[in-house]
C-alpha atoms as a printed R data frame, in Angstrom:
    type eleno elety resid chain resno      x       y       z
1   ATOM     1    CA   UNK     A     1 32.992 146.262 224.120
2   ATOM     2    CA   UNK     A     2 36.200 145.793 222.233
3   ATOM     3    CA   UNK     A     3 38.023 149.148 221.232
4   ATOM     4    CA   UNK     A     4 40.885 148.430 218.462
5   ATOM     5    CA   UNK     A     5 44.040 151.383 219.671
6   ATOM     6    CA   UNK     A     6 47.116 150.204 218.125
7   ATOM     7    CA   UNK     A     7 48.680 147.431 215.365
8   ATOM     8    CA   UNK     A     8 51.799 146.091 214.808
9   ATOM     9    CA   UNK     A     9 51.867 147.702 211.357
10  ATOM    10    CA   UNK     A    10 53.294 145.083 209.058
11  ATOM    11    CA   UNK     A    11 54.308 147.644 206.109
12  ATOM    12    CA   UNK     A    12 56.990 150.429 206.302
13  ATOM    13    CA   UNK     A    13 55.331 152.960 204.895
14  ATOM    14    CA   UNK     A    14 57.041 154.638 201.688
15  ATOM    15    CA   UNK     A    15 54.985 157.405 202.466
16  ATOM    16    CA   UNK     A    16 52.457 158.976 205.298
17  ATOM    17    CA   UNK     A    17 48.686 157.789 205.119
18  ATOM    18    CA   UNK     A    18 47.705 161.388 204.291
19  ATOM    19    CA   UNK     A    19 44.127 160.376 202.999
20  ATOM    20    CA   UNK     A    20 43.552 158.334 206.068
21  ATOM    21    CA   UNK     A    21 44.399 161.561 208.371
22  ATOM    22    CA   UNK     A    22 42.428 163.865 205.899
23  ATOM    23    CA   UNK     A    23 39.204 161.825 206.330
24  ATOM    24    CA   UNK     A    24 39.101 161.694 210.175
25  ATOM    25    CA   UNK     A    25 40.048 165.348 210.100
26  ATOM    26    CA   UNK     A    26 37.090 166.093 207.564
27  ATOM    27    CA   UNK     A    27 34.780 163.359 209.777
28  ATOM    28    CA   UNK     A    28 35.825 165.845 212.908
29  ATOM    29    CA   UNK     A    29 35.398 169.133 211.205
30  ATOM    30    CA   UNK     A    30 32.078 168.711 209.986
31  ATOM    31    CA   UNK     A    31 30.740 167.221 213.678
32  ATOM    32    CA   UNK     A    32 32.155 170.521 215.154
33  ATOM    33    CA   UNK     A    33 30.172 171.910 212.446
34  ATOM    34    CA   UNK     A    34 27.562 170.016 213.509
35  ATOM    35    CA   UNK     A    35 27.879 171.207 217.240
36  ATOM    36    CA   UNK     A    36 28.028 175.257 216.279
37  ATOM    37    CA   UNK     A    37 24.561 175.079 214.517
38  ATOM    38    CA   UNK     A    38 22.969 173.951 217.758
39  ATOM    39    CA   UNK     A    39 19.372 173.780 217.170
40  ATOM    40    CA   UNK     A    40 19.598 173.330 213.216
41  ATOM    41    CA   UNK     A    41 21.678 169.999 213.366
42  ATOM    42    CA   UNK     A    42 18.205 168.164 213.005
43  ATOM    43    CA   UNK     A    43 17.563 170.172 209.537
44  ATOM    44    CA   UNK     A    44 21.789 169.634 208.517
45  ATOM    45    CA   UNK     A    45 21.209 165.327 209.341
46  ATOM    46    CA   UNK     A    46 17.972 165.129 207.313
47  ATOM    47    CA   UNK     A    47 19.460 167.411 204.806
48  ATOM    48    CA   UNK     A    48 22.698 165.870 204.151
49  ATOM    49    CA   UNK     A    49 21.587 162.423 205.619
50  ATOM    50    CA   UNK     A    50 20.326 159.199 203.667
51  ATOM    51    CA   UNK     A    51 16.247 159.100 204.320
52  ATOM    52    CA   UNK     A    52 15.538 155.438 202.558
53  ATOM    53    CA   UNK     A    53 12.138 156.532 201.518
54  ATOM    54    CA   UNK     A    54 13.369 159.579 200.257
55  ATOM    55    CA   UNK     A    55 15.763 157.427 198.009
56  ATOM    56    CA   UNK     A    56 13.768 154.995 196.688
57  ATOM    57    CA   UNK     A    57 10.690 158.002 195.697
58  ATOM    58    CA   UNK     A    58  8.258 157.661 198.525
59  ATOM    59    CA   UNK     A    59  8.569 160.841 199.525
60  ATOM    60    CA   UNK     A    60 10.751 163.685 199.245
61  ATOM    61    CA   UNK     A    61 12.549 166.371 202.196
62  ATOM    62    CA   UNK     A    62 12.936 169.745 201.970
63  ATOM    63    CA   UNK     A    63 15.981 171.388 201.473
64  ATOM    64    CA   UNK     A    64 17.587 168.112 201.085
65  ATOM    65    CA   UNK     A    65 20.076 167.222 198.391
66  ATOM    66    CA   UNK     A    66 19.166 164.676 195.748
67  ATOM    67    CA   UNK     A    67 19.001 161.466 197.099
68  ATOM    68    CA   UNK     A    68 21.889 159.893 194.828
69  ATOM    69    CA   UNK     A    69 24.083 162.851 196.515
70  ATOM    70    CA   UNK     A    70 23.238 161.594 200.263
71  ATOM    71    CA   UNK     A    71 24.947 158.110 199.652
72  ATOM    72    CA   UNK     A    72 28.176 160.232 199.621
73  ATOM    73    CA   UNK     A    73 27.571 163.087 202.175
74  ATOM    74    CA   UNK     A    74 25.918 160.642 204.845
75  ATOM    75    CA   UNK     A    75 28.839 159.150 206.176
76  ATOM    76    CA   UNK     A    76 30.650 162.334 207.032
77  ATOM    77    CA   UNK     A    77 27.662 163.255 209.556
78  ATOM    78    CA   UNK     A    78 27.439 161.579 213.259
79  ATOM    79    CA   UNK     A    79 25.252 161.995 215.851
80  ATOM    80    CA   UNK     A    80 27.227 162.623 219.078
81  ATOM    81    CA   UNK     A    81 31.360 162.329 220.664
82  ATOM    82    CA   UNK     A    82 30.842 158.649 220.672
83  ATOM    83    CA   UNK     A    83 29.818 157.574 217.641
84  ATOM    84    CA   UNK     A    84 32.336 159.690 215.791
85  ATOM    85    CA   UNK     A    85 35.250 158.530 218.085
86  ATOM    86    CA   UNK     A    86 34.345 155.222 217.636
87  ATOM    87    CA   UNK     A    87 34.064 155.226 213.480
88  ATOM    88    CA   UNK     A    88 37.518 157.111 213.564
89  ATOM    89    CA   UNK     A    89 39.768 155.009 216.221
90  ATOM    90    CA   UNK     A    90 38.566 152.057 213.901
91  ATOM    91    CA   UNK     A    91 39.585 154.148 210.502
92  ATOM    92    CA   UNK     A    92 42.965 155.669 212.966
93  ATOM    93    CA   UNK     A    93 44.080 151.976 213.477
94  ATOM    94    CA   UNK     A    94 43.094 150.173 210.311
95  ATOM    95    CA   UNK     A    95 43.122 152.716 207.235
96  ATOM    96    CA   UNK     A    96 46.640 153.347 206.628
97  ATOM    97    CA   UNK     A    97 47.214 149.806 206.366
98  ATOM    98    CA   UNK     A    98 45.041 149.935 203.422
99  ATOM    99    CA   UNK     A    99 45.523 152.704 202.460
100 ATOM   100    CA   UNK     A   100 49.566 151.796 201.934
101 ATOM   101    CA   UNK     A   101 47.993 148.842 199.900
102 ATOM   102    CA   UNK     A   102 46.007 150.283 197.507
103 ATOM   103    CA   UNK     A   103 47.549 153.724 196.763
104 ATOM   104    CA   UNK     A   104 45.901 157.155 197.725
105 ATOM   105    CA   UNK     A   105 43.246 157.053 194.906
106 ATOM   106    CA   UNK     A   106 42.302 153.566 195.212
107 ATOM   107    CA   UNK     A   107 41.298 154.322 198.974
108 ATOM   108    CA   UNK     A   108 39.746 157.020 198.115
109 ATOM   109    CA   UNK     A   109 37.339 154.969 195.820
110 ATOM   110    CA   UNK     A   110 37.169 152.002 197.993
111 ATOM   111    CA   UNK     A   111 36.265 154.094 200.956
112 ATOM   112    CA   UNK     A   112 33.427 155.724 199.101
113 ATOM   113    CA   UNK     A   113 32.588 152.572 197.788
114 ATOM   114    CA   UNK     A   114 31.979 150.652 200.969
115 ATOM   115    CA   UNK     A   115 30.109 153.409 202.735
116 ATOM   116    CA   UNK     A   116 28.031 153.927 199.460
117 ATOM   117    CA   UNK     A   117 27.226 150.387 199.632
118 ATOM   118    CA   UNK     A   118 26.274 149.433 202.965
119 ATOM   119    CA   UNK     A   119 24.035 152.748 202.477
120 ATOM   120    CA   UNK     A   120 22.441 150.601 199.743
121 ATOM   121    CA   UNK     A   121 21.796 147.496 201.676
122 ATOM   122    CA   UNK     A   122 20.217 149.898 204.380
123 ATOM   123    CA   UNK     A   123 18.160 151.125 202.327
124 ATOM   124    CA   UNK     A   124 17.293 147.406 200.910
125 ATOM   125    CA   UNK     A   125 16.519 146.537 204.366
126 ATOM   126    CA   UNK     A   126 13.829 149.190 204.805
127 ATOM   127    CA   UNK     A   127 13.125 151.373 201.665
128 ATOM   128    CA   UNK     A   128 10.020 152.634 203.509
129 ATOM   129    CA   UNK     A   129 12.116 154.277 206.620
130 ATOM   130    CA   UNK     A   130 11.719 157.702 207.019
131 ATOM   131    CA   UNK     A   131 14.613 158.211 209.594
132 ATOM   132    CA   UNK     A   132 17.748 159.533 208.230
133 ATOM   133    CA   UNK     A   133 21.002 156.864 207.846
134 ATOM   134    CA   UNK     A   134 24.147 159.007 209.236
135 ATOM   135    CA   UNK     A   135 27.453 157.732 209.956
136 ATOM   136    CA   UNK     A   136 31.480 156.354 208.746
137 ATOM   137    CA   UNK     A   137 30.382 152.959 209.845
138 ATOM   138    CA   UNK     A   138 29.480 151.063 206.365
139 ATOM   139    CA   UNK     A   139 33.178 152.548 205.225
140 ATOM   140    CA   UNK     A   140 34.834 151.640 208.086
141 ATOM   141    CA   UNK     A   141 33.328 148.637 208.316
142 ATOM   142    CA   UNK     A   142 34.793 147.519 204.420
143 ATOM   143    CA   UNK     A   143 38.016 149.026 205.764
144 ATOM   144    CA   UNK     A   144 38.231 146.615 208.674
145 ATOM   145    CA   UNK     A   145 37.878 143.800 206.355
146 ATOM   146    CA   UNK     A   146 40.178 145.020 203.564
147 ATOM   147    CA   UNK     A   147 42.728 145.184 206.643
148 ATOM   148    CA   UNK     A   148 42.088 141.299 207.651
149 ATOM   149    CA   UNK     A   149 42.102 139.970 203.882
150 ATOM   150    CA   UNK     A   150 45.860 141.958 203.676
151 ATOM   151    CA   UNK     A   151 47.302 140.909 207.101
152 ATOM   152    CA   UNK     A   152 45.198 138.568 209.356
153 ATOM   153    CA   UNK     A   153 48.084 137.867 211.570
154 ATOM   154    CA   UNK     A   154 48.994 141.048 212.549
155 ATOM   155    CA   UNK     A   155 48.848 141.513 216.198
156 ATOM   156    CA   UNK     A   156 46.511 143.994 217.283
157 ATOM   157    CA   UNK     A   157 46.221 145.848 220.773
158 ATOM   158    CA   UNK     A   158 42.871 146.095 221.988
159 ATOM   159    CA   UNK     A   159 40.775 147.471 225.242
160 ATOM   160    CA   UNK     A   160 38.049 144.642 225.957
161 ATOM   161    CA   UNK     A   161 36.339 146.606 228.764
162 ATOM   162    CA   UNK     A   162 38.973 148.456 230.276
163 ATOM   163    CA   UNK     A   163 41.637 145.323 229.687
164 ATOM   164    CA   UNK     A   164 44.228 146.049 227.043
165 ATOM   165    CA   UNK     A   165 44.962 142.668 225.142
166 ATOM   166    CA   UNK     A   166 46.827 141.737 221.940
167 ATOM   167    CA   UNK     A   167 45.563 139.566 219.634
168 ATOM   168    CA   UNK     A   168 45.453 138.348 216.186
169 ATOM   169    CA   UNK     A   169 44.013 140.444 213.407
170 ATOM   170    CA   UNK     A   170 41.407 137.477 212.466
171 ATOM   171    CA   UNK     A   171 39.872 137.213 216.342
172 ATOM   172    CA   UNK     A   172 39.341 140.730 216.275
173 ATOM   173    CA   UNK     A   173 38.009 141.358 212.981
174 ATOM   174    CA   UNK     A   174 35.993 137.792 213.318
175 ATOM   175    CA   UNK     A   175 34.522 139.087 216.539
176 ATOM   176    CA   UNK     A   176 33.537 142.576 214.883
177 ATOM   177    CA   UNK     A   177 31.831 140.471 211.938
178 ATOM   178    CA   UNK     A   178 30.200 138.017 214.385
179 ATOM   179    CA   UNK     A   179 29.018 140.982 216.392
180 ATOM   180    CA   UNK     A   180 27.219 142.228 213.425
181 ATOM   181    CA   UNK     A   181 25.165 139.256 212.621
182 ATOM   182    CA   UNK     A   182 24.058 138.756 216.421
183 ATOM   183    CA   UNK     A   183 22.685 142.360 216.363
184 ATOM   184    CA   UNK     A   184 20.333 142.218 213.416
185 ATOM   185    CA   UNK     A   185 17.930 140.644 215.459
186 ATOM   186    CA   UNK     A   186 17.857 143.656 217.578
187 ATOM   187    CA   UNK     A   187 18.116 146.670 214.246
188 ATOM   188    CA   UNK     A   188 14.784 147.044 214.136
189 ATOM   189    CA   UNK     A   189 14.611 148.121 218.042
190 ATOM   190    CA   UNK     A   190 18.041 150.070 217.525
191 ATOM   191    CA   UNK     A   191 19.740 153.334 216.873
192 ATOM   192    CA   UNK     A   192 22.837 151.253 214.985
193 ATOM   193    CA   UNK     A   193 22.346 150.457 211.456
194 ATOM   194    CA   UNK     A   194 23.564 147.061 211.714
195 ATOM   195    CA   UNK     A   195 22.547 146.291 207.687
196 ATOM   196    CA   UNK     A   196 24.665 149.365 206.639
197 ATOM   197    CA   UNK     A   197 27.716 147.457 208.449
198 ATOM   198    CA   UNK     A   198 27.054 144.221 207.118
199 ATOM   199    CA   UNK     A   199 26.763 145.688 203.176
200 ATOM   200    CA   UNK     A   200 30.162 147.550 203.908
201 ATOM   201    CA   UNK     A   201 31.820 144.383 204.808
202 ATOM   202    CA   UNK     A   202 30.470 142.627 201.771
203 ATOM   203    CA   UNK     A   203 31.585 145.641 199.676
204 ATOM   204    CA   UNK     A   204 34.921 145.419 201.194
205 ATOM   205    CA   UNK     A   205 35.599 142.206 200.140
206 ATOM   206    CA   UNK     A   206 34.506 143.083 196.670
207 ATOM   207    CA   UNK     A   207 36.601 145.921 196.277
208 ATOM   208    CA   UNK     A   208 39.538 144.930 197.886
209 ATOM   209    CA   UNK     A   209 39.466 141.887 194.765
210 ATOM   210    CA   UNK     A   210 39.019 144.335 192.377
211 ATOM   211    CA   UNK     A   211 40.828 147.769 193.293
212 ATOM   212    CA   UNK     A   212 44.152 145.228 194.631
213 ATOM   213    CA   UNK     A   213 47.357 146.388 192.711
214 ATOM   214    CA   UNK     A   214 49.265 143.689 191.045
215 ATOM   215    CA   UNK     A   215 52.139 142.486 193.631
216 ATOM   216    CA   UNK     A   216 49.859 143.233 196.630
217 ATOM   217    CA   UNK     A   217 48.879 139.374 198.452
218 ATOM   218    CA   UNK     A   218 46.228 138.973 200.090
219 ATOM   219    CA   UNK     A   219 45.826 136.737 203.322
220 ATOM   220    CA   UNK     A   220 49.753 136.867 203.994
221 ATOM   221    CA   UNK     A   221 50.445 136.073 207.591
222 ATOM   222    CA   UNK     A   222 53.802 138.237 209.259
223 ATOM   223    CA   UNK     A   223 55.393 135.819 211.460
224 ATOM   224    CA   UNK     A   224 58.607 136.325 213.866
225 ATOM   225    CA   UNK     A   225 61.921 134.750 211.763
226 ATOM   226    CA   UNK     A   226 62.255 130.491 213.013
227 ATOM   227    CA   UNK     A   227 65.677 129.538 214.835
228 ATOM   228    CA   UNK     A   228 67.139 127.131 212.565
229 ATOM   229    CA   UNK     A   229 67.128 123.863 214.965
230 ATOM   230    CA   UNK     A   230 69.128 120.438 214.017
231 ATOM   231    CA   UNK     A   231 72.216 120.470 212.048
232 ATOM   232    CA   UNK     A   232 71.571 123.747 209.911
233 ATOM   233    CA   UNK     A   233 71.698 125.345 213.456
234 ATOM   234    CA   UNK     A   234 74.998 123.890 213.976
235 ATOM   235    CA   UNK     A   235 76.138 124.951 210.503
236 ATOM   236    CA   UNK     A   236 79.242 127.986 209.941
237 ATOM   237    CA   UNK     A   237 77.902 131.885 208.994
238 ATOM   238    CA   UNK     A   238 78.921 130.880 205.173
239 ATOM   239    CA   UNK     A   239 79.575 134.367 204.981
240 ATOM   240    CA   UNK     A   240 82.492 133.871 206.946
241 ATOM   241    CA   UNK     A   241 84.188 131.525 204.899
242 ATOM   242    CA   UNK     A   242 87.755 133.062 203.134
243 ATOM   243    CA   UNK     A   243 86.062 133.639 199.510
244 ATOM   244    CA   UNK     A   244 82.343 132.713 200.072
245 ATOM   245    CA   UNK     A   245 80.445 134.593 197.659
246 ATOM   246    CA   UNK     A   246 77.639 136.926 198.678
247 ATOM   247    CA   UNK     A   247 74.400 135.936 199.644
248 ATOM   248    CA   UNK     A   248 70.929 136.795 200.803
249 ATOM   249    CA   UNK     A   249 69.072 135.135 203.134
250 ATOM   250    CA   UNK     A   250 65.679 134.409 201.659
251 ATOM   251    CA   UNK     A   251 63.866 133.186 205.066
């Protein structure tokens, strides 16, 4: 298991990641919700929870919302202390990044957007399922890859096991995505909706192409400054010379 806990964050942020913190505190809210109704949290998952077959007409639940409402209120719902730690350290470590990227609005949309979207290729995957779809992961999921398309080289600090190691942003993310693709073989015999991942990440690339403000680069690597070596090394501070005119250094 590889746990993402901390990254070199590569912007300074002009202002705090408030949408990021509102969303895991919502995410965390509603599972203590979850936990006071005891007994009823069956009835709260299939009624705010994605049922494919519900979706796509072959059936309907009672109480539920409309289908076309559940691809929104799914991904706030999640079914035990793990599963909603695990969605929010990911969202904790790589949403503000993304967040600072897009604006406040944009990652409001593109965090809908992914987790709508994986819903969709979950339910594309088995329209005939009758179990409910619950869970942040098809958002977080198009988050993680919005972070690696912005900065792939930023160092993050991960547990693998109980091992803390710091790596690159692209062997992390890479191993996530990899991860995801091994495990469809094993979705059908699983409680992990491995297709709802996959159509996040695919939205996540989409969106991050489309929502990106103008200025914002994609794929730029944050690497320490170089030691000038040879003769430039050898060279006099320029700024030091009697009437040298101002300059910036542009490394």
């Amino acid at each position: 298991m590889v746990l993402p806990i901390y990254d070199d964050n590569p912007f300074k942020l002009p202002h705090r990641p408030f949408v990021t913190w509102g969303l895991i505190a919502l995410n965390f809210v509603i599972f203590f919700v979850e936990l006071g109704v005891g007994n009823g949290v069956q009835e709260m998952v299939f009624r705010f929870g994605l049922v494919p077959a519900a979706f796509v007409g072959d059936g309907t639940v009672e109480g539920a919302l409309p289908p076309s409402l559940t691809l929104f209120t799914y991904m706030f719902l999640h079914s035990d202390i793990f599963h909603i730690f695990g969605n929010m350290i990911f969202l904790w470590v790589f949403g503000d990044n993304v967040e600072e990227a897009l604006g406040r609005l944009r990652f409001v949309l593109f965090y809908l957007g992914c987790g709508s979207l994986g819903a969709l290729a979950f339910v594309a995957s088995d329209p005939h399922a009758e179990v409910p779809l619950i869970g942040a992961s098809g958002a977080i999921s198009g988050t993680v890859i919005a972070y690696v398309m912005l900065r792939p080289c930023a160092k993050i600090t991960v547990l693998v096991s109980i091992i803390p190691l710091r790596l690159s942003a692209y062997w992390v993310v890479g191993a996530f995505v990899v991860m995801q693709f091994i495990s469809l073989g094993s979705a059908s015999a699983s409680e992990v909706a491995y297709w709802a991942h996959i159509g996040g990440m695919g939205a996540g690339v989409v969106l991050m192409l489309l929502l990106r403000p103008d200025g914002v680069k994609l794929f730029e690597c944050i690497r320490p400054d170089q030691v000038p070596v040879g003769p430039a090394a050898s060279m006099p501070d320029a700024s030091r010379w009697p009437g040298a005119p101002p300059y910036r250094d542009r490394r």
